[in-house]
N, C-alpha and C positions, 0 to 999 in steps of 0.2 A: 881382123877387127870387125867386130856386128857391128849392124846398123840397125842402134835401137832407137825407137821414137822416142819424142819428144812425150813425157807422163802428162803434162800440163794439159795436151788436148785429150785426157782420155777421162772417164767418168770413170768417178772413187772406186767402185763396184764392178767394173767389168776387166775380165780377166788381160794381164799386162802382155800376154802373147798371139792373143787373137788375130787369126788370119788378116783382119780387116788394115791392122797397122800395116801389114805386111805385103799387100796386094795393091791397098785403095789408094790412090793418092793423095795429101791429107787436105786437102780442100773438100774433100767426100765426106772425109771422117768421120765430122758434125752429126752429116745425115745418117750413115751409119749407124750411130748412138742412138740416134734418135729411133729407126726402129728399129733396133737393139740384136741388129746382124754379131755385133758384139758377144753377143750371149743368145746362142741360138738355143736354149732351153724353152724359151717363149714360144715360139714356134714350134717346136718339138715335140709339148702339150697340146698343143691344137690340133696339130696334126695326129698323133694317136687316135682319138678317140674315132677321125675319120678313116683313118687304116681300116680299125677295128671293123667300123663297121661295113666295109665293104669285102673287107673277106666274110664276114658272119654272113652279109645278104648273097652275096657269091657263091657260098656251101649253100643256102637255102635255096639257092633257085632253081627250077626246075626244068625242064623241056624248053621251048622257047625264050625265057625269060634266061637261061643261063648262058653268063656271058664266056666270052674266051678268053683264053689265058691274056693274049693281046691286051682283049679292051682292059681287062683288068689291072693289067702295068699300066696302062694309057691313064686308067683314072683314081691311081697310086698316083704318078706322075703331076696331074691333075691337079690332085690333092695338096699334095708337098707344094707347087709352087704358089697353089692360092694361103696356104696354110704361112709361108713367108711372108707374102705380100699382103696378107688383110691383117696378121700380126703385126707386120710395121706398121701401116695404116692405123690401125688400133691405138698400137702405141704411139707413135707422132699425136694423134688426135690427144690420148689421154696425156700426153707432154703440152700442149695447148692450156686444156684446160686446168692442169694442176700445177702452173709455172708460177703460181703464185706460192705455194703447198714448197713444192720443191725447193724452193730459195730457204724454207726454213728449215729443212732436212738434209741432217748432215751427209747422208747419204746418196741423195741426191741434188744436192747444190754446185755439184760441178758438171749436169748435166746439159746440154748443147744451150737450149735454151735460158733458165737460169743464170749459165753462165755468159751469155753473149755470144758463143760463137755461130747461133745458127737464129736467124731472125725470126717472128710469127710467120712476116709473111713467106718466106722458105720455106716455112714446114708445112703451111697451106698446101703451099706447090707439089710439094713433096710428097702429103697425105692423095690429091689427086691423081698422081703420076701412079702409086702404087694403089689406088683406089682402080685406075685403071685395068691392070695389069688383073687383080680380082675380079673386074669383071668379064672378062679376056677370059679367063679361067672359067666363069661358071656359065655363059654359055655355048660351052660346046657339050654340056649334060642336058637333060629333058625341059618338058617348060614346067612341068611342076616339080624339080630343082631348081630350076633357076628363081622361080615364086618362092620358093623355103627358103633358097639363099638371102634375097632383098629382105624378108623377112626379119631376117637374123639384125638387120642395121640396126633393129629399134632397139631391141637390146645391149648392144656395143654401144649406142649412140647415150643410152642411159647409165652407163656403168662406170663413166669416170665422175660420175655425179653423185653415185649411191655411199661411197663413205660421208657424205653431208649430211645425208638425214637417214642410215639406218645403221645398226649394229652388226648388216650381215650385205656388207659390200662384195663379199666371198662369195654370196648366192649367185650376184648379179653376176660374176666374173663366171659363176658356171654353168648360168644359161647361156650367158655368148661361147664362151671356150667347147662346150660340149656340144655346139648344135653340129659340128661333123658326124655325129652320133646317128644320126636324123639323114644327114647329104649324103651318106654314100650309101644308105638302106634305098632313099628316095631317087639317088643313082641308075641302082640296078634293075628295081621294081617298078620307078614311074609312081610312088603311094608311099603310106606308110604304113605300119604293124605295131601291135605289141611289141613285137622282139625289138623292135627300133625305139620305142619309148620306154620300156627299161634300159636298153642300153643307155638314153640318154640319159635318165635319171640315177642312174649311177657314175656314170661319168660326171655330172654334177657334184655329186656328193663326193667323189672322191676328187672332184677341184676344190671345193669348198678345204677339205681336209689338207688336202698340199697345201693352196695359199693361206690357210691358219698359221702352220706351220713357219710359211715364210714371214708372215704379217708380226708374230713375235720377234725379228729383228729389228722393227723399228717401234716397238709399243712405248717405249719411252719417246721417242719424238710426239708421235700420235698423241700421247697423254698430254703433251707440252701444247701442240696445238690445235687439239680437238679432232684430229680424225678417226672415225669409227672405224671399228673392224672385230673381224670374229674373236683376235685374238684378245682384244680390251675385253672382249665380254667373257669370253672364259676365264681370263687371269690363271689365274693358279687349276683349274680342273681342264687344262688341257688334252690330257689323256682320256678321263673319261667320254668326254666331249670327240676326242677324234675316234675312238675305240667304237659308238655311234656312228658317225657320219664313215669311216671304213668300214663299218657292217653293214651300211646301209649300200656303200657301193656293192660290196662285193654278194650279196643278197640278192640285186635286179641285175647285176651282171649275168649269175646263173639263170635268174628267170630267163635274161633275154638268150642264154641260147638254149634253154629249155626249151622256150618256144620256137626258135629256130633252128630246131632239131641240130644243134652243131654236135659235129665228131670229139672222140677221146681226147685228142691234142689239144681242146681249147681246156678242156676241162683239167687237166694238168696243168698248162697255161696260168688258170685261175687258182691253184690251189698254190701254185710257186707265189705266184703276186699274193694272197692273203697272208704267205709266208712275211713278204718283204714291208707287209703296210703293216705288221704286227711288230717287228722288230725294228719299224721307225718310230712306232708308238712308245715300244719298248725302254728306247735305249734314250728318248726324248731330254731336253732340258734347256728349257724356255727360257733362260738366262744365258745361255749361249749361245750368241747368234749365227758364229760358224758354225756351229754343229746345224744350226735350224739350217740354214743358207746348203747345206753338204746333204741335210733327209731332204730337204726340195727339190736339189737337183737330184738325187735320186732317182728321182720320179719319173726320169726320162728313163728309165730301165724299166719301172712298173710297164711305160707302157707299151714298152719291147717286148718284151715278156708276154702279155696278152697277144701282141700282134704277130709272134711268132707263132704262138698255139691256135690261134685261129687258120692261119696260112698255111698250117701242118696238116691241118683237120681239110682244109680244103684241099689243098696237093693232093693228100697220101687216103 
């Protein structure tokens, strides 16, 4: 006989098998949910684009400035555990401020808060403890990372705010999400480059283009109670709209390792991924939210995909 949990403590949306029921004990649970260890796809997007960019700075560097294989897992390692920890943080935060939001959306009304099981001031505690742990993380990199990183807050700090008053809450979500883009160039180099600000600026655009993607699951809540997003403003020319913002990515993607002289493997790399954002484009239908919900999570292969072809290019 399994020992399955109890459904009532879990949020509508997050997968019913998740290690977390299974490990955590359920007085954790709440917190869990909350920053959304549940559904490590969050996470998983954040963390690519800083993969990316520290194998592309890694092939790039030269003479002294080139690190060892060592530091390079060290600040993989790095990576991944800040990439968890500022995602939960992120999210508890943005569960704060949209508990009001949340209570009216079906899909998120059974989330910790809304629902009662996890109090404001919990998730206070909770945003600090893994606030902590982020900062733990980024200074053991240079001081002008660690400067980029604090940086970054202003942007997070504004982006549970941005479906209020603009049409393109998706932008703000991919200036914070992509600034990994930026951390692990400014990592290996101490500075930044071209090659690191197209890579950011495409990893933007191709946030912007997933979270559309995802933001069509709830655009009938959104219409019911006024929250903006990219996908309200496309409506019906979703494709053409993402067929853009995935050229756009995959356009400074190539710039940036044009300019960072990267090897044959990334460039394969990127030609499999324009494959895979053309055939989500493709097969798209904005009236299905599982399917939106399935080309979302997708995306966590897009950014494997790049991150292998860069690692190739640097190995081999």
């Amino acid at each position: 006989m399994t020992n399955t949990p109890d459904l009532g403590a879990r949020v509508a949306d997050a997968p019913s098998d998740n290690f977390v029921y299974r490990v955590l004990p359920r007085s954790l649970w709440g917190y869990s949910q909350l920053a959304r260890w549940d559904r490590p796809i969050g996470w998983q997007l954040l963390m690519w684009p800083c993969f990316w960019s520290i194998a592309l700075a890694a092939d790039a560097a030269h003479g002294g400035l080139k690190p060892s294989f060592g530091t390079v897992i060290f600040y993989l390692f790095l990576m991944f555990v800040g990439s968890v920890a500022m995602r939960g943080a992120g999210c508890t935060y943005n569960d704060l401020v949209d508990h009001d939001i949340d209570m009216e959306v079906a899909r998120t009304r059974s989330r910790p808060l809304p629902s009662g099981r996890v109090s404001r001031f919990g998730a206070k505690v909770f945003i600090a403890l893994q606030a902590l742990v982020g900062l733990l993380v980024l200074i053991q990199f240079n001081t002008f990372s660690i400067v980029l990183g604090i940086a970054s807050l202003a942007v997070v700090a504004i982006y549970p705010f941005a479906k209020r008053f603009t049409d393109w809450p998706q932008f703000f979500l991919g200036l914070a999400f992509s600034w990994g883009a930026l951390m692990g160039w400014a990592a290996i180099f101490g500075g930044l480059s071209w090659a690191a600000i197209f890579l950011y600026i495409g990893a933007v655009a191709w946030t912007i283009g997933y979270d559309t993607i995802y933001a069509y699951q709830d655009i009938e809540d959104d219409e019911l109670i006024g929250v903006r997003s990219t996908a309200r403003l496309f409506g019906d020319k979703a494709k053409p709209c993402l067929v853009g913002l995935y050229g756009i990515t995959l356009l400074f993607l190539a710039l940036s390792f044009i300019t960072a002289g990267a090897g044959f493997f990334a460039y394969v790399g990127l030609i499999v991924t324009a494959v895979m954002l053309g055939w989500q484009i493709l097969i798209l239908d904005i009236r299905n939210p599982d399917q939106c919900r399935r080309l979302f999570l997708s995306n966590n292969r897009v950014g494997a995909i790049l991150f292998v072809g860069l690692a190739l290019s640097l190995i081999l």
